[in-house]
C-alpha positions as CSV (number, residue, x, y, z in Angstrom):
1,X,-1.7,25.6,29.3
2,X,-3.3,25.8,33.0
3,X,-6.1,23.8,33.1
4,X,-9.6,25.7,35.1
5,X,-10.7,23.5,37.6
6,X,-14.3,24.1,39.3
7,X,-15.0,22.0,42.3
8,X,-19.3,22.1,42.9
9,X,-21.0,21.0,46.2
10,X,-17.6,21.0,48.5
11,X,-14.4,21.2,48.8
12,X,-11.2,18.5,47.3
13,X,-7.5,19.4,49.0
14,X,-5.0,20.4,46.1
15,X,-3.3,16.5,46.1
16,X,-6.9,15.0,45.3
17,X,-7.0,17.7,42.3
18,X,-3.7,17.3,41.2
19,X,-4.3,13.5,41.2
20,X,-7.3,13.9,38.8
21,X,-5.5,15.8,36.5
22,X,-2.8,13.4,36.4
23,X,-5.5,10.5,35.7
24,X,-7.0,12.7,32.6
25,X,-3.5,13.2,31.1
26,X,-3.0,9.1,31.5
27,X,-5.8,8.3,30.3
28,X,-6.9,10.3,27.3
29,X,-3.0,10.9,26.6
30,X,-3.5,15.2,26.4
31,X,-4.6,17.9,28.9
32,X,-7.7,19.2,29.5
33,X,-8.5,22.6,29.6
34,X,-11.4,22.9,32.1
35,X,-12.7,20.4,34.6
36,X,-15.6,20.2,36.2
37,X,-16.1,18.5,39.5
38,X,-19.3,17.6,41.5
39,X,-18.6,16.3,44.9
40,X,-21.6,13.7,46.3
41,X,-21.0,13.0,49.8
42,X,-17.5,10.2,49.2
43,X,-18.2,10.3,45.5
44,X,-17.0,12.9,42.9
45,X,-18.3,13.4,38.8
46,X,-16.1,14.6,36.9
47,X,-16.4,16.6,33.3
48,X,-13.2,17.3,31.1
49,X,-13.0,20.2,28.4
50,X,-10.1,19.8,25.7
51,X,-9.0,21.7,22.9
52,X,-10.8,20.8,19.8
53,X,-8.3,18.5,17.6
54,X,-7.8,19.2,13.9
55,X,-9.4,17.0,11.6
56,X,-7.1,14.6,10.1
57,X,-8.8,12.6,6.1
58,X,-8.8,8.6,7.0
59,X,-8.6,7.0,3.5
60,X,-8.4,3.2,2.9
61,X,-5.5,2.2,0.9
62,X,-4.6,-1.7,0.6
63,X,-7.1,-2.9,2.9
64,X,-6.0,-0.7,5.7
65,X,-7.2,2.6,7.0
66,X,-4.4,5.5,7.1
67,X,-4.5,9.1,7.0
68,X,-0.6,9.7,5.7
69,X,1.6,6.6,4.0
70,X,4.6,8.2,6.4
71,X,4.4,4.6,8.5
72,X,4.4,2.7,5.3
73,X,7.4,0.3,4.9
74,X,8.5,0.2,1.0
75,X,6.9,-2.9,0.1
76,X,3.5,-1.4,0.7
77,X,4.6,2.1,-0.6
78,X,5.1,0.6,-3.9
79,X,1.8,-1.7,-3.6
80,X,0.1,1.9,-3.0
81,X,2.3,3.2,-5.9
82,X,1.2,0.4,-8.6
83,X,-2.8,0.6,-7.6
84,X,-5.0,1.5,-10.3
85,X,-6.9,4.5,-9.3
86,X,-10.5,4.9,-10.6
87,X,-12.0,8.2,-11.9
88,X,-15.6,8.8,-12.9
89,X,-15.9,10.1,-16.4
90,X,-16.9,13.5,-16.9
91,X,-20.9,14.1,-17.2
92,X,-21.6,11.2,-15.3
């Protein structure tokens, strides 16, 4: 997906834009979708707009906070496996 770039208060050469969309997909590790750009004299603000992730259930299991046991090794599979798992009575 292309990300939309708008560049306020000037102008930035292509390379200078290309190098800020490198730095977003570094440093937050996905694309962004639209980014914003306010040039101030040498300086520059920048805005990013990504995608909205889906929403994935953090539970804590063992002492440790996981959303799926798929990176549990087996000893810790079977410690999940044994645990007692409380339930409130009905009409409580």
């Amino acid at each position: 997906m292309a990300c939309t770039i708008h560049v306020h208060n000037g102008t930035l050469p292509q390379e200078e834009l290309d190098a800020y969309l490198a730095h977003a997909q570094e440093k937050f590790g996905r694309t962004p979708v639209t980014m914003d750009i306010n040039v101030d004299g040498e300086f520059v603000d920048i805005n990013y707009g990504f995608e909205a992730q889906p929403f994935h259930r953090i539970r804590r299991i063992t002492g440790y906070l996981v959303g799926t046991l798929d990176r549990f090794n087996n000893g810790k599979r079977a410690e999940e496996h044994d645990r007692v798992k409380h339930s409130m009575p009905a009409g409580a």
